[in-house]
N, C-alpha and C positions, 0 to 999 in steps of 0.2 A: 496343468500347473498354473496357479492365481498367482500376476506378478500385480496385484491392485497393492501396495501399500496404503496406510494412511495417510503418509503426506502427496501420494500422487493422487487421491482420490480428493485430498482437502485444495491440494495444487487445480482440478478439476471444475470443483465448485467455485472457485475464482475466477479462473477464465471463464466457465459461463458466466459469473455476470459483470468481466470487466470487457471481455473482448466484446462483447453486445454492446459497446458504448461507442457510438461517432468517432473513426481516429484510431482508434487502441490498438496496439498492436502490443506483441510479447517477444522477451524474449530473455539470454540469460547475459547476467555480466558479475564477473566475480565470482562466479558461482552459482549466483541468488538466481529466481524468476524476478523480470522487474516489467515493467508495463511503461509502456510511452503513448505520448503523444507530439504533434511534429518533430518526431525524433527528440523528446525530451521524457526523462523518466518523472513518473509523478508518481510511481506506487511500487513497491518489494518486498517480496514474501521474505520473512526472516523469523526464524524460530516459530514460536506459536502465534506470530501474529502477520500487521502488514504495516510496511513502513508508508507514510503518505506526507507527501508536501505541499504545504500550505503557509498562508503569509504566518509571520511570527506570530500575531497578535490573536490570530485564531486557533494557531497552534498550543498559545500558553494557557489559553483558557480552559480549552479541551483538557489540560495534564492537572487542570484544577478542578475542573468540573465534572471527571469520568474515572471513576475508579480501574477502566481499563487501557487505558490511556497513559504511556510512556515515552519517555523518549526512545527515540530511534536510534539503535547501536546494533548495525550490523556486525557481524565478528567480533565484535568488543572494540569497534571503532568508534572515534570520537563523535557526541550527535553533536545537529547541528541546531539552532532556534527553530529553523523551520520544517522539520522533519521531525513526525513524532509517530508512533507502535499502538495500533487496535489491537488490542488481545483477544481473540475468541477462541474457546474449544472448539467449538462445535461452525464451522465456515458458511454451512451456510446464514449464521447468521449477519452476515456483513454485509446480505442486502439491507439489513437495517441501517447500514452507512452508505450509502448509495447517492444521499446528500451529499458528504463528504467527499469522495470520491469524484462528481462531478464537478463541484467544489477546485479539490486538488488538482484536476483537469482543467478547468480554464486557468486558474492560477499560474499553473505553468505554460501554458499555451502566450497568455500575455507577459510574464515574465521574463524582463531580460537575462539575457545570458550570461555567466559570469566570465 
């Protein structure tokens, strides 16, 4: 019996290429798969995409510069400016956000706490 779903096999190709980064750790909250660093979340899988956190200024650019690119509303929660949604079908493409991603890692890393 095959228990490989799509989203466990797209969850999959996530962790290989987030857990391979300096720090990362996984794990769930709310529900969600969310990804940290020094115990701060900087990334979460949510629907067909992945939420990632980054300063405003970078975040708003990206929702005008990328057609795949939305704001971040998990559960139909409120987003915030600095939190915004990669859409991809197909997951392994989000090593092509790998900038991003390292990006949203330091970001939070130096990031005060609120």
């Amino acid at each position: 019996m095959n228990t490989v779903t799509p989203e466990s096999s797209r969850k999959a190709l996530i962790d290989a290429l987030l857990l391979k980064l300096p720090g990362v750790s996984a794990r769930k909250i709310n529900g969600l798969d969310a990804y940290f660093v020094s115990d701060r979340m900087f990334a979460c899988i949510s629907g067909n995409g992945i939420g990632l956190r980054l300063p405003v200024a970078t975040a708003t650019e990206l929702q005008f510069s990328r057609s795949n690119v939305v704001p971040f509303q998990p559960a139909g929660m409120a987003s915030t400016r600095e939190w915004i949604q990669i859409d991809r079908t197909d997951a392994a493409e989000y090593e092509k956000d790998l900038e991003l991603f390292q990006a949203s890692i330091e970001f939070v890393k130096t990031a005060r706490s609120r």
